[in-house]
DRENTISE-308898 format. One record per residue: residue in three letters; x, y, z of N, C-alpha, C, O in turn. Coordinates in steps of 0.02 Angstrom, whole numbers, plus 50000, padded with zeros to 5 digits. Atoms other than C-alpha are relative to their C-alpha. Layout:
ALAXYZXYZXYZXYZ ...
***
This chain:
UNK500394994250021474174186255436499395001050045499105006350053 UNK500624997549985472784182855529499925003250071499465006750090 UNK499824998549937473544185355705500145008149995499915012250036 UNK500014992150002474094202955641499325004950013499255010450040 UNK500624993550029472254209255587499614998450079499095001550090 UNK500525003249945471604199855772500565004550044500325002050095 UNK499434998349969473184209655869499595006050023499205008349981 UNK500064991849975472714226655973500365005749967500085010149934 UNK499744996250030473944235655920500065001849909500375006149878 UNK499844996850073473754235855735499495002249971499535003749911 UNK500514992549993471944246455758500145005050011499975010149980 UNK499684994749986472794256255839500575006349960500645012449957 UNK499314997250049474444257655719499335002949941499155008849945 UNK500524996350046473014260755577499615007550007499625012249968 UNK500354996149970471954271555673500445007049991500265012149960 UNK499854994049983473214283255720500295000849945500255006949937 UNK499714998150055474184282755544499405006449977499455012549980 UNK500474993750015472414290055478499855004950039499965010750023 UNK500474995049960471564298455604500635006950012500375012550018 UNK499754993549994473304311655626500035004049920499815009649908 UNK499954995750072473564317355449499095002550000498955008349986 UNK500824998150013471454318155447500075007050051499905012850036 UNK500294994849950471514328255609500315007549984500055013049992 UNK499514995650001473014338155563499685006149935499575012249933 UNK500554994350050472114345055409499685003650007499765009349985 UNK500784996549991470224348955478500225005550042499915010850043 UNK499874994849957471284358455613500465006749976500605011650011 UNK499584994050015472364369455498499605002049948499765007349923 UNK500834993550035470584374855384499695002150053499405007550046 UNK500294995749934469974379255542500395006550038500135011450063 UNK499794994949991471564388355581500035007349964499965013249982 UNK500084992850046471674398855425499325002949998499245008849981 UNK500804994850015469604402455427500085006950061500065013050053 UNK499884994249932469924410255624500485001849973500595006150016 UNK499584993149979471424419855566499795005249944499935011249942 UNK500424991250054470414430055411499675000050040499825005650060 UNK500434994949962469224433355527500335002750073500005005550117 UNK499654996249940470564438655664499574998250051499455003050087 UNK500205002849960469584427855776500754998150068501364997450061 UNK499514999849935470294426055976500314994250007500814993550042 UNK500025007949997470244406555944500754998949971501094994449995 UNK499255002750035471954406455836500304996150036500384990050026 UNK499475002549972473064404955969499674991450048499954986050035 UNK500265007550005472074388956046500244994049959500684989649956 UNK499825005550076471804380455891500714999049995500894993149991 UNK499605002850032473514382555854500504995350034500904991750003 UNK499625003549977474314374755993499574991950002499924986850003 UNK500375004650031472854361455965500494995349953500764989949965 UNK499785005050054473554357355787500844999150018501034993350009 UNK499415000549998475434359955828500174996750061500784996350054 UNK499795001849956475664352055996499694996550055500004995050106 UNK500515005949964474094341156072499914995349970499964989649993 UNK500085006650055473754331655919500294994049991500094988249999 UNK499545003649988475334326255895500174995450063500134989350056 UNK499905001949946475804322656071499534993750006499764988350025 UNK500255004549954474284312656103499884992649961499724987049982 UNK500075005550043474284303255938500784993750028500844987650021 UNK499315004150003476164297555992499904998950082500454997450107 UNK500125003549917475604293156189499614995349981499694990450017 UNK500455007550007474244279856108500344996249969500274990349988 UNK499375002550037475534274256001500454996550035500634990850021 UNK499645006749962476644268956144499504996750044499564990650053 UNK500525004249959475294263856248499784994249975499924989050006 UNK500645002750006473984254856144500334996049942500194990149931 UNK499615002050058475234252855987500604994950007500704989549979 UNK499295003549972476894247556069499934995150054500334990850071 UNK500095004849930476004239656223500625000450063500904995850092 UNK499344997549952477354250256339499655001350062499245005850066 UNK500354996849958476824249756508500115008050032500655011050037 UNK500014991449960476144268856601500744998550026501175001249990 UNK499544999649949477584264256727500695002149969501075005350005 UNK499434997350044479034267456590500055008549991499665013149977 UNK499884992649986479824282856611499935003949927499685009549929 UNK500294997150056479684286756411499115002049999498885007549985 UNK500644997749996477764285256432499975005750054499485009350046 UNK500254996649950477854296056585500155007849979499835012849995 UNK499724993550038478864309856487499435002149949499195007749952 UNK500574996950041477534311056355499274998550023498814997949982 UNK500515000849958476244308256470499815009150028499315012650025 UNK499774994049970477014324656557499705006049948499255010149954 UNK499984994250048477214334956405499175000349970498835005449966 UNK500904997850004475274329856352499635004250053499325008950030 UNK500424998249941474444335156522500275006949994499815011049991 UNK499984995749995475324349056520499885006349953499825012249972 UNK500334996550045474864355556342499134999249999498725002749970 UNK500824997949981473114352956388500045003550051499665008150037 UNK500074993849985473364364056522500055007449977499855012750002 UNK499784992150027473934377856423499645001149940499725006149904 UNK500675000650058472504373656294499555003450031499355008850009 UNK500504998549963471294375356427499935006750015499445010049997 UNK499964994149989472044391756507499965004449931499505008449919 UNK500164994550079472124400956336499364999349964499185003949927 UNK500765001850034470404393756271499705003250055499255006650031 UNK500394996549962469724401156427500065006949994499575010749996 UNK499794991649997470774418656416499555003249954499195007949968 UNK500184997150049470204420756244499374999749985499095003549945 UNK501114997950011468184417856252499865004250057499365007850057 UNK500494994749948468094427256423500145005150008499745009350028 UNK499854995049976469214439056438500195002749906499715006349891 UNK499754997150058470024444256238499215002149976499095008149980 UNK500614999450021468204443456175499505001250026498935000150003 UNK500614996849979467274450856290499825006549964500235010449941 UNK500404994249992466034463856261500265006150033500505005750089 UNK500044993649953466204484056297499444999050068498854997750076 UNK500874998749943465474485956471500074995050041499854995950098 UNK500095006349949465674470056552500344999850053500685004750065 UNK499484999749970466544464056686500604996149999501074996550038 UNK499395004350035467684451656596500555006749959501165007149966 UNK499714992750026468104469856490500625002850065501225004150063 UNK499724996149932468574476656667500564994950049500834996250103 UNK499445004349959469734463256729500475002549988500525003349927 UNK499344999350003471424469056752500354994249970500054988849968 UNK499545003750049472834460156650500304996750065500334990650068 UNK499565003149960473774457056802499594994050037499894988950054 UNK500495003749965472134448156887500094992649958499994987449990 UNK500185004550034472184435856751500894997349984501014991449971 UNK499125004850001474274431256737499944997550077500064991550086 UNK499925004249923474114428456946499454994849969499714989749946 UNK500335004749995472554418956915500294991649961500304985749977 UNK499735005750045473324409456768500784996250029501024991250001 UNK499435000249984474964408356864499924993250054500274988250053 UNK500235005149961474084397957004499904995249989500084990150018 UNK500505007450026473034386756897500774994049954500794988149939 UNK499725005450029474744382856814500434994750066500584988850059 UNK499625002349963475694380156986499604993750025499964988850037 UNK500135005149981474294367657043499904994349931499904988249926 UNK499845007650050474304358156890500564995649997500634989550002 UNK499555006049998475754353256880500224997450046500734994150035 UNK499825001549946475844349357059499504991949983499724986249984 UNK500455005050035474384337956998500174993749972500124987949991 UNK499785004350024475114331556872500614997050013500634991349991 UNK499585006749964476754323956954499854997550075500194993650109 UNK500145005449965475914319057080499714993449977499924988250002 UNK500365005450025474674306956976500534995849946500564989749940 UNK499555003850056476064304156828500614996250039500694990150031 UNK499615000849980477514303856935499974996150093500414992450117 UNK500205003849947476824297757107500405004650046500545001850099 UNK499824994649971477624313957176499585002050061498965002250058 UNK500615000449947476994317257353500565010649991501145012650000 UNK500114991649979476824339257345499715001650047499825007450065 UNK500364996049948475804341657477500595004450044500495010450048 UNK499474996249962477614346657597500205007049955500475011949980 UNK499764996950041477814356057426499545008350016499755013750036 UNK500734995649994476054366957433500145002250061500205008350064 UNK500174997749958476144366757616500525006650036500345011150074 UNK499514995650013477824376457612499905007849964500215012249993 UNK500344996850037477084388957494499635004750014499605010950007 UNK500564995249978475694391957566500355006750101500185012050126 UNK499844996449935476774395857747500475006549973500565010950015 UNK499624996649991477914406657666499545005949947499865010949931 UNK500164995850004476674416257588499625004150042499555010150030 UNK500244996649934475784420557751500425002550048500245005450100 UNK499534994949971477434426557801500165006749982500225011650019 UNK499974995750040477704437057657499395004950006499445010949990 UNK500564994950002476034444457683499915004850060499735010650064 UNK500044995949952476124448057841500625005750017500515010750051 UNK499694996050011477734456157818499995005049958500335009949973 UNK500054994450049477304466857668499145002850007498875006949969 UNK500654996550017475554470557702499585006049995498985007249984 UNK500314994550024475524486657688500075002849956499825008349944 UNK499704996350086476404488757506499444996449969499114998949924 UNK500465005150046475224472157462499265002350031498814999050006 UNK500834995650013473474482657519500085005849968499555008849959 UNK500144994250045473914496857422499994995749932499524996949893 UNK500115002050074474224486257265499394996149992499114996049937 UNK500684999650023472654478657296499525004250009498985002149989 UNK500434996150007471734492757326499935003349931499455004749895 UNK499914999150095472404497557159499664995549957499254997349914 UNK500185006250032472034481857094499384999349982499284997749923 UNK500405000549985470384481857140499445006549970498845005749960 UNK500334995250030470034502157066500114997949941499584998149910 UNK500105001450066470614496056901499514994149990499284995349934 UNK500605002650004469304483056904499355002249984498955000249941 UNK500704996850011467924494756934500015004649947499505007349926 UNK500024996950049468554503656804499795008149984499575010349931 UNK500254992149983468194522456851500255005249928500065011149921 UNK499664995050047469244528956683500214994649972500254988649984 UNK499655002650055469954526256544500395002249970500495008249975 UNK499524996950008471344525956447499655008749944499055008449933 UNK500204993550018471064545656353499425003950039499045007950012 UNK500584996349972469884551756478500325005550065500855004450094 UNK499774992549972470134568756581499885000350080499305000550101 UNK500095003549947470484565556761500245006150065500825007750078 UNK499664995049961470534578856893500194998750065499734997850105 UNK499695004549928471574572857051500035006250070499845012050066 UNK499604996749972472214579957194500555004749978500525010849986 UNK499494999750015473784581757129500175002549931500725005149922 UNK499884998250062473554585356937499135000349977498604999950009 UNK500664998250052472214588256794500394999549945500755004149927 UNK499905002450096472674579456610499594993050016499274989850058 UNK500445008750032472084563956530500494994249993501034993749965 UNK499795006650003472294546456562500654997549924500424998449868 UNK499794999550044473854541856447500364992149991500594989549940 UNK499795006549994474354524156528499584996950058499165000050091 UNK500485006549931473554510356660500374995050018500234989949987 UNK499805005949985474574498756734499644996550071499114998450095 UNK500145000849927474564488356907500045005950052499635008350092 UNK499714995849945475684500056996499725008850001499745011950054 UNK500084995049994475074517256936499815004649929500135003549877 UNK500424993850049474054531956818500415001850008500715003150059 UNK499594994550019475084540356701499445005749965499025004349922 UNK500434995850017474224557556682500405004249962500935006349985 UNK499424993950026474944569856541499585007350018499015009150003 UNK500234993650006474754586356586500455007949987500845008149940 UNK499764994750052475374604056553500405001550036500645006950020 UNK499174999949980476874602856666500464994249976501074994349986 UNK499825003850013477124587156592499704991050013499104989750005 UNK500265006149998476994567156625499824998550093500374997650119 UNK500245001149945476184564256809499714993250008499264990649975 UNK499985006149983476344548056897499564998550065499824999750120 UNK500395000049957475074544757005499684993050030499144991250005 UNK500055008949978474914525857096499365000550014498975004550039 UNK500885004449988473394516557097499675000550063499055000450069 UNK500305001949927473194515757283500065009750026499775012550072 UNK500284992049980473244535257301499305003049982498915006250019 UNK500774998850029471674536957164499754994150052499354997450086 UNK500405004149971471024520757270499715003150072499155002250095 UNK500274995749930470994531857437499695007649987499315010650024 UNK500304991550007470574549657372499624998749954499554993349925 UNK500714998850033469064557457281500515004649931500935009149928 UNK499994996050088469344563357095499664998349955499434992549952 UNK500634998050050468234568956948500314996849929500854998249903 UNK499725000150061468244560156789499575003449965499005001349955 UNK500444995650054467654575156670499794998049959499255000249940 UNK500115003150064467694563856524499194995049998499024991349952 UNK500505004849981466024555356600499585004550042499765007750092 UNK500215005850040464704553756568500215003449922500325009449914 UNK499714997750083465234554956359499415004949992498825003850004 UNK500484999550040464554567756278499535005850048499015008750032 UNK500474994049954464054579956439500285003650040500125005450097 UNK499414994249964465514590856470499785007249990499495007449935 UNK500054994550001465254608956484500645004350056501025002450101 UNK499334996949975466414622856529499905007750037499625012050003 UNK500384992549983466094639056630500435004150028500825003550075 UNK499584993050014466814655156602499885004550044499275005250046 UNK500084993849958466864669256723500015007649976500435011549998 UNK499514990850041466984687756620500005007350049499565010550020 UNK500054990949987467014705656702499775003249954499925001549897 UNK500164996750013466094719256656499925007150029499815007550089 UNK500244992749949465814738456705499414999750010498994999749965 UNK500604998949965464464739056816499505005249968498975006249998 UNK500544997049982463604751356729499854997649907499414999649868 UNK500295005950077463584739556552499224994550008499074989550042 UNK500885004349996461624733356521500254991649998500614988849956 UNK500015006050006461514715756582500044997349942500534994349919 UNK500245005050036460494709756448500375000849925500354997249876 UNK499664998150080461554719156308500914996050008501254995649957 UNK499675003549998463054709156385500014993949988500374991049949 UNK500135007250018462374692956404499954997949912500354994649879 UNK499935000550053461714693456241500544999249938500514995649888 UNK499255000850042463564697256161500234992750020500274988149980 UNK499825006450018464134683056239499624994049987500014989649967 UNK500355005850024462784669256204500125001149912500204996449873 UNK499744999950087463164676356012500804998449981500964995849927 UNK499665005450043464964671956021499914994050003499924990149956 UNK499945007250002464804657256109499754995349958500044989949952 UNK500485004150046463454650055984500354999049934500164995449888 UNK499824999150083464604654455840500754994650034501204994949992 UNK499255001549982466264644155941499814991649961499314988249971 UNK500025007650008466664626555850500094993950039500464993950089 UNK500055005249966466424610455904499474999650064499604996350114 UNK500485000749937464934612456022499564993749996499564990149946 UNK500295007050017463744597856065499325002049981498985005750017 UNK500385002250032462514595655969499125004050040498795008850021 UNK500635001549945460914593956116500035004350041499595003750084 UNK500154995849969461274608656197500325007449989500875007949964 UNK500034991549988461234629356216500635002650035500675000350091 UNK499634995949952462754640356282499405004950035498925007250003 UNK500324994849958461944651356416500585005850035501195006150029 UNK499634993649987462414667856500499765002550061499325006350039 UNK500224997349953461934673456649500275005450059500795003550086 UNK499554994149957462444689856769500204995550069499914990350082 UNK499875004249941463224683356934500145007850042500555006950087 UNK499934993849968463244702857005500595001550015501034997350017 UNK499254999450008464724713757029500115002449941500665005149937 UNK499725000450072464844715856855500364992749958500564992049900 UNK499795007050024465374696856844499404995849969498824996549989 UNK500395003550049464574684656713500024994649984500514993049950 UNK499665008950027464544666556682499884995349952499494991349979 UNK500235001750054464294658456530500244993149991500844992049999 UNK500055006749998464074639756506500014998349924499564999749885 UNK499925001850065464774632856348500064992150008500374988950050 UNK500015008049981464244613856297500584996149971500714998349915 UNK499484998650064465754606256221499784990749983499404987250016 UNK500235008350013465684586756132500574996050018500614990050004 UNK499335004849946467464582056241500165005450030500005011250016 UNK499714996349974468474587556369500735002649962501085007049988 UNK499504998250038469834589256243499945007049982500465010349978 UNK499904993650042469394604756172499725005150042499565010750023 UNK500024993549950469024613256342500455007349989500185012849983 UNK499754995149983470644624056346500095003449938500165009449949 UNK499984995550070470784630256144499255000650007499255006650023 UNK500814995650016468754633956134499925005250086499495009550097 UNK499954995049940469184642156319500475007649985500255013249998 UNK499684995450046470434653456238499985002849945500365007649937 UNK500264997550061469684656456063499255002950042498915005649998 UNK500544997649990468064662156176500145005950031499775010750018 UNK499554995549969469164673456281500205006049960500175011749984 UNK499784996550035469824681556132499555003549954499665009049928 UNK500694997850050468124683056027499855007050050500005012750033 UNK500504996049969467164692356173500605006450019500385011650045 UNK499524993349993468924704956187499915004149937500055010049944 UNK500284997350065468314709555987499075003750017498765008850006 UNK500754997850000466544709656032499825003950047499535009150029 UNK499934993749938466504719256186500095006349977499675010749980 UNK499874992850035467364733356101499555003249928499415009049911 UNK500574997650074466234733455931499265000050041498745001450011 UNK500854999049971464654733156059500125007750066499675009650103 UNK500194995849941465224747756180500204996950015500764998149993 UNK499805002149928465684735656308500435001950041500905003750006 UNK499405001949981466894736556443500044994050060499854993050118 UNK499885006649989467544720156449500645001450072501065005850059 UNK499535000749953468704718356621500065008150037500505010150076 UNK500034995049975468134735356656500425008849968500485014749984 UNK499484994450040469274744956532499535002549941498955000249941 UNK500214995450039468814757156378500504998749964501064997249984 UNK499334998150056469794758456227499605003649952499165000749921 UNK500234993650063469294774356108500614996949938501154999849930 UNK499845003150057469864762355954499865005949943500345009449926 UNK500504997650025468604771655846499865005749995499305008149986 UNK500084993149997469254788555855499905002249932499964998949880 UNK500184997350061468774801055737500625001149939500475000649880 UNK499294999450032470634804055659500104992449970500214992449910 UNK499845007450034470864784255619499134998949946499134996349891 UNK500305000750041469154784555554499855002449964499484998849932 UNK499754994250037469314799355450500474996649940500364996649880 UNK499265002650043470904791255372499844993449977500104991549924 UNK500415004750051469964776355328499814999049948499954995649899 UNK500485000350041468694780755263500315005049917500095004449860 UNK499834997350046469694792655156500484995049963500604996649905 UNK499615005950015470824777055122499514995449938499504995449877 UNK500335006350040469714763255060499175002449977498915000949924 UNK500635000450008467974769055082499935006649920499705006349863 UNK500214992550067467934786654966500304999249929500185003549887 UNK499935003750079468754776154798499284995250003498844996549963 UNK500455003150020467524764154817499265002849977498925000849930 UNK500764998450011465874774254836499995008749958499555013049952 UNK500114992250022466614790054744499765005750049499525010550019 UNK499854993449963466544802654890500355006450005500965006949997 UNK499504996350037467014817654871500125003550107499895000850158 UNK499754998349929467794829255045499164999250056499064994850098 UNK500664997449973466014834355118499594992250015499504989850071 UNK500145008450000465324815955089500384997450071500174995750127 UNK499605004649945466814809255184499835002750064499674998950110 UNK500164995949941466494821155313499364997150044499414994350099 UNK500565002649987464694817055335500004993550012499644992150059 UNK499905007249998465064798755324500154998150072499924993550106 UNK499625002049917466104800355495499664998450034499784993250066 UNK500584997449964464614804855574499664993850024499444992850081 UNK500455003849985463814789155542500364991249979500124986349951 UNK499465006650006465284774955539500224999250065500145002750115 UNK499665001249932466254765755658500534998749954500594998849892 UNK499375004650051467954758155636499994995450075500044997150134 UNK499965006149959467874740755717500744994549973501154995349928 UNK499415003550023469114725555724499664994050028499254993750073 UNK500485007949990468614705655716500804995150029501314995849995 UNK499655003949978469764693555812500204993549939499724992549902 UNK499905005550031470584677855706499564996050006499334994850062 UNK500685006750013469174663555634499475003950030499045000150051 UNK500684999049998467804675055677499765001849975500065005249934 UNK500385002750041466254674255603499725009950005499605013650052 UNK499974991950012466034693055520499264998049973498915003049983 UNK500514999050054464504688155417499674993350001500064988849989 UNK500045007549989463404671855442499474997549940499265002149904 UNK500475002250058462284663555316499364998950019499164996950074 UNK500794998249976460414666155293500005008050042499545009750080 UNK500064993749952460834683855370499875005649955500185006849904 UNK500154993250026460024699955325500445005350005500095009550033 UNK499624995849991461464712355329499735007550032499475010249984 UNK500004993449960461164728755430500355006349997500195012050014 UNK499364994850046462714737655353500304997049975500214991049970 UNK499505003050039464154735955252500795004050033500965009350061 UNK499344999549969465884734055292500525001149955500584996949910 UNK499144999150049467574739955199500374997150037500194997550096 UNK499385003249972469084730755255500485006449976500615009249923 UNK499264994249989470464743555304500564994050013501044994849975 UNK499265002450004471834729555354499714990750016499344989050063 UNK499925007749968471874708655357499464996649925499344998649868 UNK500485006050068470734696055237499394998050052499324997850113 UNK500745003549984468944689055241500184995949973500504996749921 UNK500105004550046468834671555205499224999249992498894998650043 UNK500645002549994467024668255128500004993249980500414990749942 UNK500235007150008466274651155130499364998449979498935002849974 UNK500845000450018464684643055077500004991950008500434987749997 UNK499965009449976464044625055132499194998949999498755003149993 UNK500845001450024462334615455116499854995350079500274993350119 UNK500135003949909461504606455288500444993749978500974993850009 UNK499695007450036462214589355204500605000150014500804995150044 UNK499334999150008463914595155198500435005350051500155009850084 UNK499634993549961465364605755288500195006149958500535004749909 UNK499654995550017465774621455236500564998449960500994994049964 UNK499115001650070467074624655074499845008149998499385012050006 UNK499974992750015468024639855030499825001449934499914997749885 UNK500104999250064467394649454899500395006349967500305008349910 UNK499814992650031468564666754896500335003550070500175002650129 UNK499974994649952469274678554993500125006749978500235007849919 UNK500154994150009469234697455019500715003950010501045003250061 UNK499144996449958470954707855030499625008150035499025009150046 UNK500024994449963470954724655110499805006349918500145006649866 UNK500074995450035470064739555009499204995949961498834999549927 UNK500595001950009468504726654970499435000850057499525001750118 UNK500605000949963466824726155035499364994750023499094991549978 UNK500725004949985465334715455110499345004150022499315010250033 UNK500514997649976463714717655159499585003749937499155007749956 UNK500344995850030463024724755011499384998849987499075003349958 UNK500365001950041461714715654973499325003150060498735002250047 UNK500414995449968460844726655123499695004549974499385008050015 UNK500414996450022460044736555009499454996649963498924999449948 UNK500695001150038458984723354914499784995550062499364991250048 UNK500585004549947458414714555105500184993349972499804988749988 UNK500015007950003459084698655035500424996350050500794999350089 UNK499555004049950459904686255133500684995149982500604989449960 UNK499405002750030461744681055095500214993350005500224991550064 UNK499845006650019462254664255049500464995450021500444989350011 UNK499325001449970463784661355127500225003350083499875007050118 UNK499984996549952464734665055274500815004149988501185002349942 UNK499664997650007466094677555307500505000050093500365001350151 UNK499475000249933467714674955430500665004349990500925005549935 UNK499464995349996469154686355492500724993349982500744988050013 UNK499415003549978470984678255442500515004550031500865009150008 UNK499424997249958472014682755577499485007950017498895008450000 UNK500444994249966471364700655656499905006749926500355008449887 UNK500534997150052470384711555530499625006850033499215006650079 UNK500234993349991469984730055542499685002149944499975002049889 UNK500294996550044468494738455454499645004250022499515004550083 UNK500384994950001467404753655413499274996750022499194990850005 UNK500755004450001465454748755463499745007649997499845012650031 UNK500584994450038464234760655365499444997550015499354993049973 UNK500834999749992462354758655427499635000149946499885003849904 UNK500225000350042461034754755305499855005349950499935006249890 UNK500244992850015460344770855303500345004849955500105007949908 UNK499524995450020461824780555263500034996949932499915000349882 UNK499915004950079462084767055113499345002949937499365004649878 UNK500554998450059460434770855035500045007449990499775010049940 UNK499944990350024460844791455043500294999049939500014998849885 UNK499555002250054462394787554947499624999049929499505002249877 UNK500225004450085461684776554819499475004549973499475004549911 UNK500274998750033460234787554798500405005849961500145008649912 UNK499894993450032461444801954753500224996649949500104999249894 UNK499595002250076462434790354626499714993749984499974988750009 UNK500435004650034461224778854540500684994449980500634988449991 UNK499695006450001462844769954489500324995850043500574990350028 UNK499935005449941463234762854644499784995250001500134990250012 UNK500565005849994461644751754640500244994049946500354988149960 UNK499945002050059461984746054479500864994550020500774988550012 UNK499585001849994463934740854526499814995250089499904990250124 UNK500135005849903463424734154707499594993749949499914988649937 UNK500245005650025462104722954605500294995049959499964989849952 UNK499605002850039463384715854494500454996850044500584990850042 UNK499595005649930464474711054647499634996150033499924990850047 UNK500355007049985463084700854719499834996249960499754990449981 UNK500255005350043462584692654583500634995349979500564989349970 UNK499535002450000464524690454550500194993350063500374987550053 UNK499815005549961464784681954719499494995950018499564991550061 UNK500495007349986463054671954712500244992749957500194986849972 UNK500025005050042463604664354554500874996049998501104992349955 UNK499235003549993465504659154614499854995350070500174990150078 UNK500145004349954464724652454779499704991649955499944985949952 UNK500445007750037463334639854668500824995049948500934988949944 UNK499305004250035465114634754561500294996750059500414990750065 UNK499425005849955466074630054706499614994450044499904989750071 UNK500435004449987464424621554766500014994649940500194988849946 UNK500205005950050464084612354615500824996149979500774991149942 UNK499335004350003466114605654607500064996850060500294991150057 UNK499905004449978466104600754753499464995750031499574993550088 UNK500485004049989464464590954761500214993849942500074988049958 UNK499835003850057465114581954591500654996150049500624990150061 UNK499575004149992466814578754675499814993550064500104988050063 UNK500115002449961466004571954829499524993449961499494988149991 UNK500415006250021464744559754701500734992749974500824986849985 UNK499445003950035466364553854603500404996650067500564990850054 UNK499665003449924467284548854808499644995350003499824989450000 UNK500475005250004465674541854818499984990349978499454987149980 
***
């Protein structure tokens, strides 16, 4: 007995009985803590608990336990298989603190994927050159030096496919773009949609465009998408030369101000460029929504042009003749305000008949009305919204209703009013409104009942959906 407890090996046999079940434990609460927190460490740790532990508990075991000398080819086999799971400990414990867990911004962020399989590819080829040389008494050097000659053949034979892929190599590093960002080339204009070694896939509006790394590495192109947050877009319009600057500009800085999605920190502007040409600078908050807010601005200022006089591209359109507005007004406007022939007549005099493009903004909130409008053909949607919140619908208008009324008491309307789809109406001037009403006292009386009607259906659809938004809450 006593030769056993005085023996080397049976510290050892003890030792390692406890110390693996102990280790094997502390290392699989450590695995499950890193995988609720989706920590980079998992994969480490886990080849840690599943395949170092073990291994190295059963190499002291024949060593220190069995008293087997190194020189036995069993020790040299799990000699092998240890050294070489600590290499692949090491390489993945390194991948995953410098490169998985880096920081936005860095330049561990900016390493290419491929930079880091060659690098890792190396570190494994000299290890294990390493390790059978020291385990195995393996002489590699003829091995390495082979290697190294036939890659200075290879290089010098391919070196002009292998400087474009590192010139590639080398732009994805610096990182000039990213994947979703808006990239104007030579060759194309869409957004970043893939990144590999070999080559930028760009989608654009002929389709998917393939564009190799070492072409962006030699030519000059714009990434729009940068810096975030300071894209703008500029419009060119025509006008007839003998249309007032400032009564142009002005139209368009009013649609542009009314177009969605603008940024925040800055002003559309307008300015003449002579000729009758005009250029208007809209800010947008991506390059995404360049070509729909380029085309919904296009289509606004073809509405607004014509309801201001303009001529937009140099053309005229007599919309607004007296025969269509005649037939209007005898349509929708002379039930509503009780007109009788002579009325309607007089009315002509001092109406238009206009038309509002799809989603535009007929009526804005906090606005003093100036006239009132009948709808001859299409829908108003009205809305109403608080600074806190977005806009909610509260109603809409069919054809043969009216807005604007509340132009006779100078108040300021509560809501806003949008065209669905294209929208034709009568526009009556204040003036003319208050003749009217003074001839038929019940006008006033029925107009005041419709504002008060649509103040008190706006505050309802306010106060539901401030409740439903506490209850989300």
């Amino acid at each position: 007995m006593t030769d056993i407890l005085t023996s080397p090996w049976f510290f050892w046999s003890i030792g390692i009985a406890l110390g693996l079940p102990l280790g094997l434990i502390m290392l699989t609460e450590w695995q499950q803590a890193l995988r609720r927190k989706h920590s980079v460490l998992v994969r480490p740790v886990t080849v840690l608990r599943n395949y170092l532990l073990p291994l190295g508990a059963l190499l002291l075991l024949l060593i220190e336990a069995k008293q087997i000398p190194p020189e036995e080819t069993s020790v040299r086999l799990v000699g092998t298989l240890f050294a070489f799971v600590v290499l692949v400990l090491v390489l993945s414990g390194v991948s995953a603190t410098l490169f998985h867990g880096a920081p936005e911004g860095t330049w561990r962020k900016r390493v290419p994927v491929i930079f880091v399989d060659v690098a890792r590819f190396v570190v494994i080829i000299v290890g294990l050159g390493m390790i059978f040389s020291y385990i195995w008494g393996a002489n590699v050097r003829g091995l390495f030096t082979a290697l190294g000659v036939t890659s200075i053949v290879m290089g010098l034979a391919l070196q002009q496919s292998v400087g474009q892929i590192v010139s590639g190599l080398l732009m994805l590093f610096e990182q000039p773009f990213r994947i979703g960002d808006w990239l104007d080339t030579p060759t194309a204009h869409g957004h970043v949609v893939e990144v590999n070694w070999r080559a930028v896939h760009l989608q654009t509006d002929s389709g998917l465009q393939i564009t190799p790394n070492s072409v962006l590495a030699t030519a000059s192109f714009t990434n729009v998408s940068r810096p975030a947050g300071r894209h703008n877009i500029a419009i060119v319009s025509v006008f007839s030369v003998e249309d007032p600057p400032d009564q142009v500009c002005a139209m368009l800085l009013r649609v542009a101000a009314d177009l969605p999605r603008l940024r925040e920190d800055a002003e559309p502007s307008a300015i003449p460029l002579g000729g009758g040409e005009y250029r208007t600078m809209i800010p947008l908050r991506s390059f995404d929504d360049d070509g729909q807010l380029k085309a919904t601005f296009l289509r606004w200022i073809w509405y607004a042009a014509r309801r201001d006089g303009l001529h937009l591209d140099r053309a005229a359109e007599p919309f607004s003749t007296p025969e269509r507005l005649a037939d209007a007004i005898q349509t929708v406007v002379a039930p509503t305000l009780r007109l009788g022939p002579e009325d309607q007549q007089t009315l002509t005099a001092h109406s238009t008949l206009q038309r509002y493009g799809a989603d535009e903004k007929i009526q804005g909130s906090g606005e003093v009305p100036s006239h009132m409008l009948f709808i001859v053909s299409g829908r108003v949607l009205l809305t109403a919204g608080t600074a806190e919140g977005p806009e909610i619908s509260v109603g809409t208008l069919d054809e043969g209703s009216f807005l604007g009324q509340s132009t006779l008491t100078r108040q300021p309307v509560i809501g806003c009013a949008y065209a669905v789809g294209e929208v034709t109406v009568v526009r009556i001037e204040r003036g003319q409104v208050e003749t009217l009403v003074h001839r038929n006292p019940l006008l006033m009386q029925e107009f005041g009942r419709t504002i008060e009607e649509r103040r008190a259906t706006v505050r309802r659809a306010l106060s539901v959906d401030t409740l439903a938004q506490s209850r989300g809450g």
